[in-house]
C-alpha positions as CSV (number, residue, x, y, z in Angstrom):
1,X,-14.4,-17.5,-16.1
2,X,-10.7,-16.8,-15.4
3,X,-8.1,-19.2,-17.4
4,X,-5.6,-18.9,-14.1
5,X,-5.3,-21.9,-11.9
6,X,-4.8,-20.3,-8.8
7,X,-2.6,-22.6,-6.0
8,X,-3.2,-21.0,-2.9
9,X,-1.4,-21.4,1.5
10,X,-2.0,-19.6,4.3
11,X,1.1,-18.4,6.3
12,X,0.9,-19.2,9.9
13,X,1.9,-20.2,13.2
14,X,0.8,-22.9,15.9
15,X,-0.9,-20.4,17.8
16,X,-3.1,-18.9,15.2
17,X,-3.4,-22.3,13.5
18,X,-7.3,-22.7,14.4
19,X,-7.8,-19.4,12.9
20,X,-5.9,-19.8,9.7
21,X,-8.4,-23.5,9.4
22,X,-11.0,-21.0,9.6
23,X,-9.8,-18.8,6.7
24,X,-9.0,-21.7,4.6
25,X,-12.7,-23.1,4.9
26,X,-14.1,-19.7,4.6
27,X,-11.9,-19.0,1.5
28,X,-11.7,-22.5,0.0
29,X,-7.7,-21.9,-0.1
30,X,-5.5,-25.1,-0.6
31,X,-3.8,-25.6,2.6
32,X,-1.8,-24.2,5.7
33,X,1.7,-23.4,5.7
34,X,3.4,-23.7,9.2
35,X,6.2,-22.6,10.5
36,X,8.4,-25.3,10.7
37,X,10.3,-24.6,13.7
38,X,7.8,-22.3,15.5
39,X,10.0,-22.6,18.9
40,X,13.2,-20.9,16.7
41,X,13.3,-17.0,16.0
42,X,10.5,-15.5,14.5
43,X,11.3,-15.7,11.0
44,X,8.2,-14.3,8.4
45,X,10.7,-16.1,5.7
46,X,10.9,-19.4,7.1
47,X,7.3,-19.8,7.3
48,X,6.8,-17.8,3.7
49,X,9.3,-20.5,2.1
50,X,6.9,-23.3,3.3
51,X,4.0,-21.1,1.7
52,X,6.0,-20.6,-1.7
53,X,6.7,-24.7,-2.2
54,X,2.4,-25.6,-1.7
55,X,1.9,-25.1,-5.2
56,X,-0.6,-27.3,-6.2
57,X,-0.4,-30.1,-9.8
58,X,-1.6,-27.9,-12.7
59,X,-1.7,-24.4,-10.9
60,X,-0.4,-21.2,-12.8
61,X,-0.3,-19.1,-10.2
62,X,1.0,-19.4,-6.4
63,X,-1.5,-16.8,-3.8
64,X,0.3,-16.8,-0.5
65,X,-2.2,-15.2,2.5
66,X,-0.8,-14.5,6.2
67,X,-3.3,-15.7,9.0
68,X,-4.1,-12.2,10.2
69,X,-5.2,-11.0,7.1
70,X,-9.1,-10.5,6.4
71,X,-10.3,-10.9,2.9
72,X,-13.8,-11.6,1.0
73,X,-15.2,-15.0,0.2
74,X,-14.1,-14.8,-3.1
75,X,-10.6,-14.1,-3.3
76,X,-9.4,-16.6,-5.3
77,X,-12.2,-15.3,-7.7
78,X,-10.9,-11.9,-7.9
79,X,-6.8,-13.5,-7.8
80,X,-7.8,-15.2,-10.5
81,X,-9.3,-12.3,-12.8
82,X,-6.2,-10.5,-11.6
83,X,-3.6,-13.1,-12.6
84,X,-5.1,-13.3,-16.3
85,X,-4.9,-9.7,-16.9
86,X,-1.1,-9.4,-15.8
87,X,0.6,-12.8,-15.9
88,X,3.8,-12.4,-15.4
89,X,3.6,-10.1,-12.7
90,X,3.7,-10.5,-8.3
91,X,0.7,-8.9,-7.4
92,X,0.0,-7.5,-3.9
93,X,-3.8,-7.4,-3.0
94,X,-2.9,-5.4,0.2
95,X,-0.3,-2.2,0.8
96,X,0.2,-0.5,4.1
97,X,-1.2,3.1,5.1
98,X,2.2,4.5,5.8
99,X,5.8,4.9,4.0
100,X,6.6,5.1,0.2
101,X,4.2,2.4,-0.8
102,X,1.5,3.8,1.2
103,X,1.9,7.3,-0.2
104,X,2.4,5.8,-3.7
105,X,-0.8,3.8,-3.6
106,X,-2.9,6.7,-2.4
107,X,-1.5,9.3,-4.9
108,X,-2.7,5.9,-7.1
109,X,-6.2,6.4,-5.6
110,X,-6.7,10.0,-6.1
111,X,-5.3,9.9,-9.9
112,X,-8.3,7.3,-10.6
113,X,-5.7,4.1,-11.3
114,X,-6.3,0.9,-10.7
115,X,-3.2,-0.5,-9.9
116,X,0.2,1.2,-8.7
117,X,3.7,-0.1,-9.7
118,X,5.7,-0.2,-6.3
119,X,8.5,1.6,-5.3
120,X,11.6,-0.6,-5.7
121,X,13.6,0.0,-2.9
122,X,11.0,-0.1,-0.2
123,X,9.9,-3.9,0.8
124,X,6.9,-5.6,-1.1
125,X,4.0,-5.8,0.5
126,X,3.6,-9.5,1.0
127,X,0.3,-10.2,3.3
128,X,-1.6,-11.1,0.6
129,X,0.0,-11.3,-2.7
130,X,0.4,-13.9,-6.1
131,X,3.4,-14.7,-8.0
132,X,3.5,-16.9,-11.4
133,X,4.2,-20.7,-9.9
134,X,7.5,-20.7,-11.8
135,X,8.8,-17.2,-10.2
136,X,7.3,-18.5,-7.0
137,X,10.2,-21.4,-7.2
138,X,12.5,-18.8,-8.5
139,X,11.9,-17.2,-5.3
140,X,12.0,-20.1,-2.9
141,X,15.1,-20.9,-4.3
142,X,16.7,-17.5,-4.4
143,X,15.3,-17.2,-0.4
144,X,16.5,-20.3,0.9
145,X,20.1,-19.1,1.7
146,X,19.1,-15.8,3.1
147,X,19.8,-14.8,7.0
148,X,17.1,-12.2,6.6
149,X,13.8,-13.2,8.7
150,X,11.4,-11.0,6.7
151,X,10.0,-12.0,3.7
152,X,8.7,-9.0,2.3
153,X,12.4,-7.7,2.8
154,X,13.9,-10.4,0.3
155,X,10.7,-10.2,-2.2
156,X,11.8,-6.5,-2.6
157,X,15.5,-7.3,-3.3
158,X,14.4,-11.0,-5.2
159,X,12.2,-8.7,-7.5
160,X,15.0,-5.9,-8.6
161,X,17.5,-8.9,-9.8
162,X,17.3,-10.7,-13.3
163,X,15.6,-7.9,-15.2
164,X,12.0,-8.0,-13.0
165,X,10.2,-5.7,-12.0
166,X,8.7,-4.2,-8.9
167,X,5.1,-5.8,-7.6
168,X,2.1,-4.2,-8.7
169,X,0.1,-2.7,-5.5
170,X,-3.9,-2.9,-5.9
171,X,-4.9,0.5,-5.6
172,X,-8.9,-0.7,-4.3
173,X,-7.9,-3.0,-1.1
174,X,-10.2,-5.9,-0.6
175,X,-7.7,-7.4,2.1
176,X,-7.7,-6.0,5.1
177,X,-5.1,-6.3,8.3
178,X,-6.3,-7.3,11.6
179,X,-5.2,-6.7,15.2
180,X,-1.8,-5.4,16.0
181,X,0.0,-8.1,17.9
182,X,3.1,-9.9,15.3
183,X,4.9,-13.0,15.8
184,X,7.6,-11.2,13.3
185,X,8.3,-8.2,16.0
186,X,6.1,-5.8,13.9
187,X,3.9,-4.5,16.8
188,X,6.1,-1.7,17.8
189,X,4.3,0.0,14.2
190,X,0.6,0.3,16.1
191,X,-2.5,-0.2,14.5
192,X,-1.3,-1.3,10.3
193,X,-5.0,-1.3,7.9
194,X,-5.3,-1.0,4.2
195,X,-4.3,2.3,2.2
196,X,-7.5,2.2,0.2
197,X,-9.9,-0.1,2.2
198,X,-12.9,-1.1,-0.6
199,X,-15.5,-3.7,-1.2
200,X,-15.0,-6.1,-3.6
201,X,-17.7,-4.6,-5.8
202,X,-15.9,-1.2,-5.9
203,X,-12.6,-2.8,-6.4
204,X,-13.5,-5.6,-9.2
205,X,-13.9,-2.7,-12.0
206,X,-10.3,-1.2,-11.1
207,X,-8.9,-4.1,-10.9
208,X,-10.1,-5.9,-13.9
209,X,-10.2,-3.0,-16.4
210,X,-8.7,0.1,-14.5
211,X,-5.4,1.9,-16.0
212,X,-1.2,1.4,-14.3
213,X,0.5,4.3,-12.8
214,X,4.0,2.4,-13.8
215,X,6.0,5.9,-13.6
216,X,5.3,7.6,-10.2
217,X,6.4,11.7,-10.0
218,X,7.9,12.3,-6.8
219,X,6.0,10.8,-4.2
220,X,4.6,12.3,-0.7
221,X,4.5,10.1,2.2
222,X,4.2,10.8,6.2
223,X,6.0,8.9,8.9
224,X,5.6,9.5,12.4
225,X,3.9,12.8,12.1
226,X,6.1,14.3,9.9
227,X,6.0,14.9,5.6
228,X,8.4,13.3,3.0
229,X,9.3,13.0,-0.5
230,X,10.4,9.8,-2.2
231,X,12.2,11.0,-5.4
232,X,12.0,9.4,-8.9
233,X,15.4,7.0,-9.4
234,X,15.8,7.0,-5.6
235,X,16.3,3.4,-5.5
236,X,20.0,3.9,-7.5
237,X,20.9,6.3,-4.8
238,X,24.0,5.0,-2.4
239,X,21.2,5.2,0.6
240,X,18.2,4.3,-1.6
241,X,15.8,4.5,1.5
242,X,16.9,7.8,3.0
243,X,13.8,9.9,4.2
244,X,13.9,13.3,2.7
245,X,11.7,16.3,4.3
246,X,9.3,17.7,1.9
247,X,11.4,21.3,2.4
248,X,14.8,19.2,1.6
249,X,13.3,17.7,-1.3
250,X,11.3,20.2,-3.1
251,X,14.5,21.8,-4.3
252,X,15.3,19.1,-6.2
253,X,11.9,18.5,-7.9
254,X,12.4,22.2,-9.7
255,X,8.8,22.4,-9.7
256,X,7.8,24.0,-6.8
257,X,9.6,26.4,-3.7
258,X,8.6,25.8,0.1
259,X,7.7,29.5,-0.5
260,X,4.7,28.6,-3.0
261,X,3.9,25.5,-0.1
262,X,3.3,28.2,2.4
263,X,1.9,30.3,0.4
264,X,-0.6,28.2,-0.1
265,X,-1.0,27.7,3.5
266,X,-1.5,31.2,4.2
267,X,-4.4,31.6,1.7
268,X,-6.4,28.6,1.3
269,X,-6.2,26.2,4.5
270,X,-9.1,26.6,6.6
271,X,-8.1,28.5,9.6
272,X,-10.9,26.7,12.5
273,X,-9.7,23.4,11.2
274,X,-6.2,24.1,11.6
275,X,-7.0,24.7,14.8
276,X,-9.0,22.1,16.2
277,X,-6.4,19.2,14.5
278,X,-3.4,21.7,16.4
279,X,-5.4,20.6,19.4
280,X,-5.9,17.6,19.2
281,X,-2.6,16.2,17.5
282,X,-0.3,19.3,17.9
283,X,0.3,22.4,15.4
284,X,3.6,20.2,13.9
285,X,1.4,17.8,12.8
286,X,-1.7,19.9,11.8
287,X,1.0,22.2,9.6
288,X,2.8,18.3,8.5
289,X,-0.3,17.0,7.8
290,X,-2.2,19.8,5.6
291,X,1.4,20.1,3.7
292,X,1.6,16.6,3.0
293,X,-1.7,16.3,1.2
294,X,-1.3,19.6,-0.4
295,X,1.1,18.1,-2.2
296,X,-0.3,14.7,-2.7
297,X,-3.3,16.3,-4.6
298,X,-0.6,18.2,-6.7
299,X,1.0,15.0,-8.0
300,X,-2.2,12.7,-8.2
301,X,-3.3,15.7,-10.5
302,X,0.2,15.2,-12.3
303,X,0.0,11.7,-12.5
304,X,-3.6,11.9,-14.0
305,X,-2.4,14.5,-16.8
306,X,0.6,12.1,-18.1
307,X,-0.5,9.1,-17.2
308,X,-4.5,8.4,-17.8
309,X,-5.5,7.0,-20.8
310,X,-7.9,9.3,-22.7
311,X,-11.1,9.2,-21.7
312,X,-10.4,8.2,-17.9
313,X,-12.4,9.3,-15.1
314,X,-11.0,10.2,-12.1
315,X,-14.4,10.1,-10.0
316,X,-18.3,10.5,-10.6
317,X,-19.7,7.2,-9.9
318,X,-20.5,6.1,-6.7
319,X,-17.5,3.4,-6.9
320,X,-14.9,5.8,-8.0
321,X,-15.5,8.4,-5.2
322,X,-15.9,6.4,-2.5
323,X,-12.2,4.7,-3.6
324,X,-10.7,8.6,-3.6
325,X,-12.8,9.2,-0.1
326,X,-11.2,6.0,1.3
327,X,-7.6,7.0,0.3
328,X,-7.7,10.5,2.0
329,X,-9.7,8.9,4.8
330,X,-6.8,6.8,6.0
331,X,-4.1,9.6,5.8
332,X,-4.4,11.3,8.9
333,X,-3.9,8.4,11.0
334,X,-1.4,6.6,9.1
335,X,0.6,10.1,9.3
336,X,0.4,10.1,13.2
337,X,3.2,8.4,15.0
338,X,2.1,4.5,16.4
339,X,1.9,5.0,19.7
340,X,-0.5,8.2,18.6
341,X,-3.3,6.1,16.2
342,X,-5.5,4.8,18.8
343,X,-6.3,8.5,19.6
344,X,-8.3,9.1,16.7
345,X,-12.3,8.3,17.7
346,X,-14.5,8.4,14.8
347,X,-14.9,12.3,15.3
348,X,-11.4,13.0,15.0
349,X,-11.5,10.7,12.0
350,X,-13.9,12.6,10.4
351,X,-12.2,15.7,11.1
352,X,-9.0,15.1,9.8
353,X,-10.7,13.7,6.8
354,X,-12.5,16.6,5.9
355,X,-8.9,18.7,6.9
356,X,-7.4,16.3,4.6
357,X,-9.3,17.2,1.4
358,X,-9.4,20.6,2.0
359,X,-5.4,20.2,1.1
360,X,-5.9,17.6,-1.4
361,X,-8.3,20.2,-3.9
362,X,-6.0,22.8,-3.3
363,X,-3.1,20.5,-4.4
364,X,-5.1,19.5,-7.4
365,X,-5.8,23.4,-8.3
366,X,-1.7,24.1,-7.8
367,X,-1.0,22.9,-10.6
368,X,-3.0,25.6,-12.7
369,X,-1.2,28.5,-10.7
């Protein structure tokens, strides 16, 4: 039995209110948090602070939930075993497909971690996630002055003052986000799911026992159809979120040339695939896309190599690969632009998946060339 006492709200708004009753009886969470002025702006933050302040008489830890988030009947279970292995720590139980975090978290996946730390200028992931009850009044208190309406954007900037540190992102996802309307103005982003979707049986062993990536190489990620590269120490950079190309930033990895990256191209991506992804998506993307995990399987093969604990496996149980299948499976259509997601059927799903890992092994051979 876990020795956390896990407080837990739901985040939500008077027109989801009979769903977020049904999560808390499903759940057995503590209570809802409503907006308090659900006729103002939308404001995530408002309704978050509300959240924050539910903690309940003897609780160590505060888990906040939003109302449009799926999760297993057990998640205060799993929060729990989670909050006694890292204590002092906010701890996201969901991460988006796309952007730095997204990228971070699958690169996570494929090096066989169980948890990610996140990247600290990028918002924190804050659907699902727990904070220590006395940094959870740190926060409200921090938060209450703000202007800013989105919480996840002042968890990120709460979380680099006073000496903290960054969340850590669970690499297995257990939560899961549903539907794409948003009271917070969100929906312009399309369809939003998990980075590394998992059952809680495949994700209790990671989570529990399973090693930290805490220092992320440089990091590929793909927004609207085209490939990036979060460098390390980016978040002390003047424009700590700038997006840089993969060809802009490659040159300042001094590890590899965009000539090697089309090299590899040339020689080892599968020519019929190329083409079938070209037509359905475009060749921008198809080229985009097999770079982009190229290089992701380069650095999870890095990040394994410096980072794993001896004795660490990467895959070979049933649990393990199906985590590393789920990460590559989301890629594709997090890479695609929004308005471009609801395109892929399950046998362009399937397609770019198997495109996807046919970049990712090369990747993870690059590093021997």
């Amino acid at each position: 039995m876990p020795t956390a006492r896990v407080s837990s709200a739901v985040m939500t708004h008077p027109v989801r209110r009979a769903q977020a009753e049904d999560m808390v009886t499903r759940l057995g969470l503590g209570s809802l948090a409503l907006d308090p002025d659900p006729e103002g702006p939308p404001s995530a933050l408002r309704t978050a602070l509300v959240a924050w302040s539910r903690v309940a008489e003897g609780a160590t830890h505060q888990f906040m939930i939003q109302d449009d988030v799926a999760a297993p009947d057990d998640m205060i279970d799993l929060v729990a075993h989670c909050a006694d292995r890292f204590p002092e720590d906010a701890l996201a139980f969901y991460t988006n497909w796309h952007a730095r975090n997204g990228g971070a978290t699958r690169l996570a996946a494929l090096a066989g971690a169980g948890w990610v730390r996140a990247v600290p200028e990028e918002f924190t992931p804050t659907l699902a996630v727990s904070l220590p009850v006395e940094v959870a009044e740190e926060f409200r208190q921090y938060a209450e002055a703000s202007a800013e309406r989105h919480d996840d954007e002042v968890m990120c900037t709460f979380l680099r003052t006073g000496g903290r540190r960054s969340a850590l992102l669970a690499v297995p996802t257990v939560t899961e986000h549903t539907g794409t309307s948003s009271i917070n103005g969100h929906a312009a982003q399309g369809i939003r799911l998990a980075v590394c979707p998992a059952s809680a049986e495949d994700a209790r062993p990671f989570l529990y026992r399973g090693w930290v990536l805490e220092e992320l190489p440089w990091v590929p990620y793909m927004r609207y159809g085209e490939g990036y590269i979060r460098l390390p120490g980016q978040e002390h950079e003047p424009q700590p979120r700038h997006h840089y190309t993969w060809r802009e930033a490659l040159p300042l990895t001094g590890e590899l040339t965009e000539g090697q990256v089309w090299d590899a191209v040339r020689r080892r991506r599968p020519a019929a695939q190329a083409v079938r992804v070209a037509e359905a998506f475009g060749e921008p993307f198809a080229d985009e896309f097999w770079i982009h995990c190229l290089l992701l399987g380069r650095q999870a093969e890095v990040a394994a190599r410096r980072h794993a604990p001896a004795g660490a496996q990467r895959g070979g149980t049933p649990g393990a690969d199906r985590l590393r299948r789920a990460a590559v499976s989301t890629a594709g259509p997090a890479g695609l632009s929004p308005e471009r997601r609801p395109e892929v059927t399950p046998a362009y799903a399937e397609l770019l998946s198997a495109y996807a890992w046919t970049a990712v092994s090369c990747g993870e051979s690059l590093l021997e060339g």
